[in-house]
One Martini backbone bead per residue (centre of mass of N, CA, C, O) as a GRO file, in nm:
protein
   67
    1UNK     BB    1  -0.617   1.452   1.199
    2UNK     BB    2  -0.559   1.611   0.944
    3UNK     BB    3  -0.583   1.655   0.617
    4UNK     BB    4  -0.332   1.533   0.484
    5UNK     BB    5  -0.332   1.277   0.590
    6UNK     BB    6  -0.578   1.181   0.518
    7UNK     BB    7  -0.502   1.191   0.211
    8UNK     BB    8  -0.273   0.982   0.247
    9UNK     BB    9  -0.452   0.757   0.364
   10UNK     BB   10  -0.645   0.722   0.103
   11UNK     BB   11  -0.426   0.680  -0.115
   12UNK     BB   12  -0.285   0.437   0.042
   13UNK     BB   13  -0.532   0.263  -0.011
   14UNK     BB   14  -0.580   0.270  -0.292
   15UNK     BB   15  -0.316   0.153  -0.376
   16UNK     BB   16  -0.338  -0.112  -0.196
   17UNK     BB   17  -0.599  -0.223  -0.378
   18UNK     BB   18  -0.459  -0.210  -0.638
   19UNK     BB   19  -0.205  -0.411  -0.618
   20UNK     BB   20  -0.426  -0.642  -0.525
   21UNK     BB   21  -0.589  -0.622  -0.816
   22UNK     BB   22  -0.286  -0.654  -1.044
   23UNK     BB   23  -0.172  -0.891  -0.994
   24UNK     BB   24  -0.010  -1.140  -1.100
   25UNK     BB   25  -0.100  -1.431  -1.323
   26UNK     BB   26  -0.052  -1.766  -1.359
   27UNK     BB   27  -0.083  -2.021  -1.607
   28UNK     BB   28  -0.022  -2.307  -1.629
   29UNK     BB   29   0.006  -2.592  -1.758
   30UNK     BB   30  -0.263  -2.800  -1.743
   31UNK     BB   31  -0.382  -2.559  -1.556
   32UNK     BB   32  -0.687  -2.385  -1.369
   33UNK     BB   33  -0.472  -2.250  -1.186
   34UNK     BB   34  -0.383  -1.989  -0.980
   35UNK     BB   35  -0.057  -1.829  -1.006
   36UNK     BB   36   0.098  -1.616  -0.763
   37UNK     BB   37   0.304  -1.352  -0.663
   38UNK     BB   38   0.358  -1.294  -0.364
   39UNK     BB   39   0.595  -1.149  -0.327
   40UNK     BB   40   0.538  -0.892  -0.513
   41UNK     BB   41   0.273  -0.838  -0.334
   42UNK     BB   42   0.448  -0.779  -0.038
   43UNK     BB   43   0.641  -0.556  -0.125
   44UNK     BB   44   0.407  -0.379  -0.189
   45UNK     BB   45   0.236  -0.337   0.026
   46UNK     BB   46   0.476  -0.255   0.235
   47UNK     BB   47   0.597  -0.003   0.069
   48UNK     BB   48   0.294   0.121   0.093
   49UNK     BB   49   0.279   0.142   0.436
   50UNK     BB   50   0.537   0.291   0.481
   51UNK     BB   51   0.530   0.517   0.315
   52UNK     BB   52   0.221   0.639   0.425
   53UNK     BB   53   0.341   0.647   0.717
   54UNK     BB   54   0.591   0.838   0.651
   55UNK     BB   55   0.374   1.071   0.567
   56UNK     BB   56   0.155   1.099   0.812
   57UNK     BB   57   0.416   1.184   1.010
   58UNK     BB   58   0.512   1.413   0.829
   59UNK     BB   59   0.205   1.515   0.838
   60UNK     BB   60   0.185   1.631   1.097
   61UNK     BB   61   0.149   1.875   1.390
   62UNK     BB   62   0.402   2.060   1.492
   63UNK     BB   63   0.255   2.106   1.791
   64UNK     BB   64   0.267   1.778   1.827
   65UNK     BB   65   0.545   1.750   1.896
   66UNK     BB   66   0.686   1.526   2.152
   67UNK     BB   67   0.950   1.422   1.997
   0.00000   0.00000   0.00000
């Protein structure tokens, strides 16, 4: 793994930390637990692990393409 990759593995990370500690929370009327909007949870996350790993992709080593 370069450095480019290291960097947007990295990032990737961050992101993926990110959208799971800000997901939105409703707390509905009358009840005092937590209720998540899960889709857009997994949404974010797949679309994070997505994106992060077709730029890993993309800054591989020219020499090292074997496909």
């Amino acid at each position: 793994m370069n450095k480019k990759q290291l960097v947007v593995m990295w990032i990737g990370i961050a992101v993926f930390v990110f959208f799971g500690v800000t997901t939105e929370t409703k707390f509905p009327s009358g009840i005092r637990e937590y209720v998540m909007d899960y889709s857009q949870l997994v949404v974010r996350l797949v679309s994070t692990v997505l994106v992060t790993g077709g730029l890993i992709y993309t800054f591989r080593n020219k020499k090292d393409k074997a496909d």
